[in-house]
N, CA, C and O of each residue as an XYZ file, in Angstrom:
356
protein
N      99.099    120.138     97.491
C      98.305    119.211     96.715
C      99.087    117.919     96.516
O     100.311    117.950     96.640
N      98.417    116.713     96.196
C      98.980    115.525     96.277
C      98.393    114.912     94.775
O      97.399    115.391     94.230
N      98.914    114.164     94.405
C      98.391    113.355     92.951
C      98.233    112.170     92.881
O      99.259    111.499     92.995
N      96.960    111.457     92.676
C      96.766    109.637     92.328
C      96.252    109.458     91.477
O      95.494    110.222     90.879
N      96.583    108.287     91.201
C      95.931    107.597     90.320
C      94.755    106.513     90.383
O      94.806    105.641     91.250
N      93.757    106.557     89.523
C      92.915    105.126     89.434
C      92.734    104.314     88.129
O      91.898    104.665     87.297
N      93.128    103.768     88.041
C      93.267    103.034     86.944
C      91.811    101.888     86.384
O      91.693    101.428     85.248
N      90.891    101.665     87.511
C      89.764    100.889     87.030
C      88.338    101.434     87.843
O      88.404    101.531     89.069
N      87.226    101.738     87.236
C      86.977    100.979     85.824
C      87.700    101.950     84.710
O      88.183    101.277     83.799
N      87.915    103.526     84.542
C      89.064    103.960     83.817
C      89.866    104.783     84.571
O      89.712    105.028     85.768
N      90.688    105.184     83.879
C      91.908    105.712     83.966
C      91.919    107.137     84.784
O      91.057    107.936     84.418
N      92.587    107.454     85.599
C      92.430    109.199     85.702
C      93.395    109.494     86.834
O      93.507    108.862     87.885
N      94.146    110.682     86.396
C      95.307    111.488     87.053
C      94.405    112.616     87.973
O      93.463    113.309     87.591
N      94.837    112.568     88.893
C      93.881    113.776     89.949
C      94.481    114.356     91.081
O      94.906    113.834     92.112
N      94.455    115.142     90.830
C      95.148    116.511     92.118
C      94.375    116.965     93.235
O      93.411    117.689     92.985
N      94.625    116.670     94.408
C      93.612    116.744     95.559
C      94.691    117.211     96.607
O      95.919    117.289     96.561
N      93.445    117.579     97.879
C      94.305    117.335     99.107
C      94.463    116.324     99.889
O      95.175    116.191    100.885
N      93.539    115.412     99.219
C      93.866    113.754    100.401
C      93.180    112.812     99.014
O      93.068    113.026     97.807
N      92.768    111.543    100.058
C      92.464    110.452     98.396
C      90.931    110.294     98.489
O      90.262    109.769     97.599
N      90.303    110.915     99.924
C      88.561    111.079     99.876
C      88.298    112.368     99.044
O      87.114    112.596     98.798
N      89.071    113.097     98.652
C      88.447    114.678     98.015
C      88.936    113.887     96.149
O      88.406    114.077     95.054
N      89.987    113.123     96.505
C      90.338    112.559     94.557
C      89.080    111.616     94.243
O      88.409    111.770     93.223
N      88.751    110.393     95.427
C      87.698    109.820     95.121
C      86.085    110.532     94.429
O      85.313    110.308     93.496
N      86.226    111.442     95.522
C      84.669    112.393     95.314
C      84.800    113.018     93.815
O      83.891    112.818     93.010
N      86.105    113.881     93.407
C      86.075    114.321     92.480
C      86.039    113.186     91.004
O      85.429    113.265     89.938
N      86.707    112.472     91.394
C      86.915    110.802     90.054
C      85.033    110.478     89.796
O      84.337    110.549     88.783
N      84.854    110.277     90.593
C      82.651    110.357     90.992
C      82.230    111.106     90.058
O      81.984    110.609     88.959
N      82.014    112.794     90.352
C      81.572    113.198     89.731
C      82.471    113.388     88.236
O      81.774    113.170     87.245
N      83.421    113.635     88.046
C      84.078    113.347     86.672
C      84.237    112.505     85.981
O      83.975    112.738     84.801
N      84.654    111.350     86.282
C      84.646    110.117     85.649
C      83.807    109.145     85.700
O      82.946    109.040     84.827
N      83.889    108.388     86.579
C      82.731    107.569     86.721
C      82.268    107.266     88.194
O      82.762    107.665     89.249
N      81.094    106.384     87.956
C      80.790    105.922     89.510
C      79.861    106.475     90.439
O      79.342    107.546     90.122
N      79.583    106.004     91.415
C      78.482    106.574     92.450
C      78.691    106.617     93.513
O      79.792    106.144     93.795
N      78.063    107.028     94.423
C      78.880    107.623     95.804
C      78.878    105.571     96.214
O      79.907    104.934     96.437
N      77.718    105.086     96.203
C      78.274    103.972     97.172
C      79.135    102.845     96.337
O      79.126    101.664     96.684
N      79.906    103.340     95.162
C      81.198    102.656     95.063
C      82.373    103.544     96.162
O      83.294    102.912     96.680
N      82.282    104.309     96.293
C      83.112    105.259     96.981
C      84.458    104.331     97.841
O      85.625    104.709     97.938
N      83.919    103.167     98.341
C      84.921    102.382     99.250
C      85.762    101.438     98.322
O      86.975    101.363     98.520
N      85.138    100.671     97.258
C      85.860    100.190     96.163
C      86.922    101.144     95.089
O      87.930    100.861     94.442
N      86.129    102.376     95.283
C      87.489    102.984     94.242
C      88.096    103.777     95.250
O      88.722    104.769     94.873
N      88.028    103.527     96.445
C      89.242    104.278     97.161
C      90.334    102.993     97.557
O      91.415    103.130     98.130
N      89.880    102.046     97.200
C      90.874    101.415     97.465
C      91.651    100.744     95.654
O      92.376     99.761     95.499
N      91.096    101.796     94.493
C      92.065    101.894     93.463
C      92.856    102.657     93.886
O      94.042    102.327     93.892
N      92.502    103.760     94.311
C      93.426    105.257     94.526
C      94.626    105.000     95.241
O      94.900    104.670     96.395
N      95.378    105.300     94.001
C      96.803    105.078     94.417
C      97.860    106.370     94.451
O      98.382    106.761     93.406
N      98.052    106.814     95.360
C      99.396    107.897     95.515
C     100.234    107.950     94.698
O     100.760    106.891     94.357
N     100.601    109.034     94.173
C     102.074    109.247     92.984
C     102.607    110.488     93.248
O     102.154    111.507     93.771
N     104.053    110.070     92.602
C     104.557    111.324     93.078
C     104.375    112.629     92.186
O     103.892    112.457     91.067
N     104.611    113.516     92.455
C     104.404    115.391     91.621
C     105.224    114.931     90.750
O     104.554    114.546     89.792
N     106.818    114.690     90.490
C     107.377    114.014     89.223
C     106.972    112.962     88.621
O     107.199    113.055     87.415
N     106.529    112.108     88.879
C     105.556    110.811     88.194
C     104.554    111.810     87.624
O     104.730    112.198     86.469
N     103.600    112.225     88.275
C     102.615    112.853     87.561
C     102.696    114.136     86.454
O     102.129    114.174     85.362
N     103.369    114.939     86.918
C     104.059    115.398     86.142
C     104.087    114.803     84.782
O     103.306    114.945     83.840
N     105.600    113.827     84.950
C     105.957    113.329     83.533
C     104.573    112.699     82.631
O     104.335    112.797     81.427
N     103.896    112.118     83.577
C     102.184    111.724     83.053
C     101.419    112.518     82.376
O     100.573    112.076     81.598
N     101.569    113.516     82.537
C     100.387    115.166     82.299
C     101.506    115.606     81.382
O     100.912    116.324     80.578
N     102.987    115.590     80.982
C     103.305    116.683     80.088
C     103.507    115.560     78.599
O     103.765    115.932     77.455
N     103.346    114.485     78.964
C     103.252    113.378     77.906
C     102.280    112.857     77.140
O     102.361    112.233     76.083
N     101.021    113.295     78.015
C      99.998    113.131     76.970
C      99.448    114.298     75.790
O      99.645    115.511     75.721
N      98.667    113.342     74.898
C      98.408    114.362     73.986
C      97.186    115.053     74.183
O      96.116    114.540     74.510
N      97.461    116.501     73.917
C      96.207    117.314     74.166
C      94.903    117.228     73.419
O      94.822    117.212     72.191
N      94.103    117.187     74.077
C      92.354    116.876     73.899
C      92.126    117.431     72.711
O      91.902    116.706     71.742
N      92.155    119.199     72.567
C      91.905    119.777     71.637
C      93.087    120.583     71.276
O      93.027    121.812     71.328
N      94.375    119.839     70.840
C      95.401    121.025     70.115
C      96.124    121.832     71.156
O      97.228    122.229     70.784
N      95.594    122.324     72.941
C      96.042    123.101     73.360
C      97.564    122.770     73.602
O      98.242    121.743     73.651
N      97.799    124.251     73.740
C      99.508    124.401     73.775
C      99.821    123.941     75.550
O      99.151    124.448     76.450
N     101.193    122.681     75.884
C     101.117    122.738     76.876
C     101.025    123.489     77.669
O     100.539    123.102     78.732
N     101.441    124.912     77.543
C     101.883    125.858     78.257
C     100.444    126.253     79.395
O     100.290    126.359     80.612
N      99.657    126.366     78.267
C      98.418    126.756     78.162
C      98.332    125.613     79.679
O      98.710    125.919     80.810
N      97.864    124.588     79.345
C      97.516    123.398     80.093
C      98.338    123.058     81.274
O      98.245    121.964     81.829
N      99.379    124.268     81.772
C     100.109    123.397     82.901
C      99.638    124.383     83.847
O     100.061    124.321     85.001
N      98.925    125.169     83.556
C      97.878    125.955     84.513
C      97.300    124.803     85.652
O      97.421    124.636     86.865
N      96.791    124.302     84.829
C      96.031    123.227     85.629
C      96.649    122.358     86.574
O      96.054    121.987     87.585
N      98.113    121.929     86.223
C      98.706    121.541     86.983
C      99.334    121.862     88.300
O      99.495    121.104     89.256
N      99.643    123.056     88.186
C      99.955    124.194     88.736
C      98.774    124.426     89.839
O      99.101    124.514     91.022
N      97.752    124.501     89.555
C      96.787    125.183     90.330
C      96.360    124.725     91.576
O      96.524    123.522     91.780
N      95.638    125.681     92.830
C      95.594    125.050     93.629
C      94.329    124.416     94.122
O      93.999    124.024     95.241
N      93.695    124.428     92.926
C      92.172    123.608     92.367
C      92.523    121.971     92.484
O      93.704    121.629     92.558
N      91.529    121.051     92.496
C      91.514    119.899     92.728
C      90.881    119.631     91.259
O      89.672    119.497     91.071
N      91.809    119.574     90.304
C      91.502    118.934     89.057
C      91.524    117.340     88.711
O      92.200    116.598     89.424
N      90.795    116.829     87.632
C      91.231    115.922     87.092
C      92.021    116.366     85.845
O      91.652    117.221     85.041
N      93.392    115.512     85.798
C      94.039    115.963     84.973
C      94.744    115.193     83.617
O      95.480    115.639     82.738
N      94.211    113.912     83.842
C      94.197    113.292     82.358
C      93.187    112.051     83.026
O      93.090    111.654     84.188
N      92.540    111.656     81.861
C      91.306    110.759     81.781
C      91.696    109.865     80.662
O      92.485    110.183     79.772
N      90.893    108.356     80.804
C      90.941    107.740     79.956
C      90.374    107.532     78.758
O      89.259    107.017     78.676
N      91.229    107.992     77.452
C      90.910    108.505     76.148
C      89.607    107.645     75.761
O      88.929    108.163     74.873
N      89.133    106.412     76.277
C      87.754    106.203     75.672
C      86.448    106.764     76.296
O      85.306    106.668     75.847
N      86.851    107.340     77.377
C      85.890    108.634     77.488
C      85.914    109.846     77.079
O      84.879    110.355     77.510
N      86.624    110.772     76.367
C      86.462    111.538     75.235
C      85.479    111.153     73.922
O      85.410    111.915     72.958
């Protein structure tokens, strides 16, 4: 798995196997429609597993959960989004 980032129109950490499966997933999770698809692939920016990492164990949890709990997700070999931008909560 690989990790990027998009930073506009918000924010979001995402675990994929390439940056068309992070785009598709940022779509249906965050925002957007398939025919932005070429504009926010060219937000999608590559980071490294330690960058992201330090990104995901630094933020604060949504609802209270214990990191421990939450590094499942990180861990996994699911294509999560894994932190979003807090004005979408």
């Amino acid at each position: 798995m690989f990790f990027y980032e998009i930073h506009d129109p918000y924010y979001a950490l995402i675990k994929a196997n390439d940056d068309e499966e992070a785009v598709k997933k940022y779509i249906e999770v965050v925002a957007g429609e398939e025919s932005e698809f070429e504009s926010l692939a060219e937000e999608c920016e590559p980071v490294s597993k330690a960058y992201a990492y330090e990104r995901f164990i630094s933020a604060p949890c949504e609802d209270g959960k214990q990191l421990i709990e939450n590094l499942k997700y990180f861990n996994s070999d699911e294509v999560e989004i894994l932190l979003i931008d807090g004005s979408l909560l």
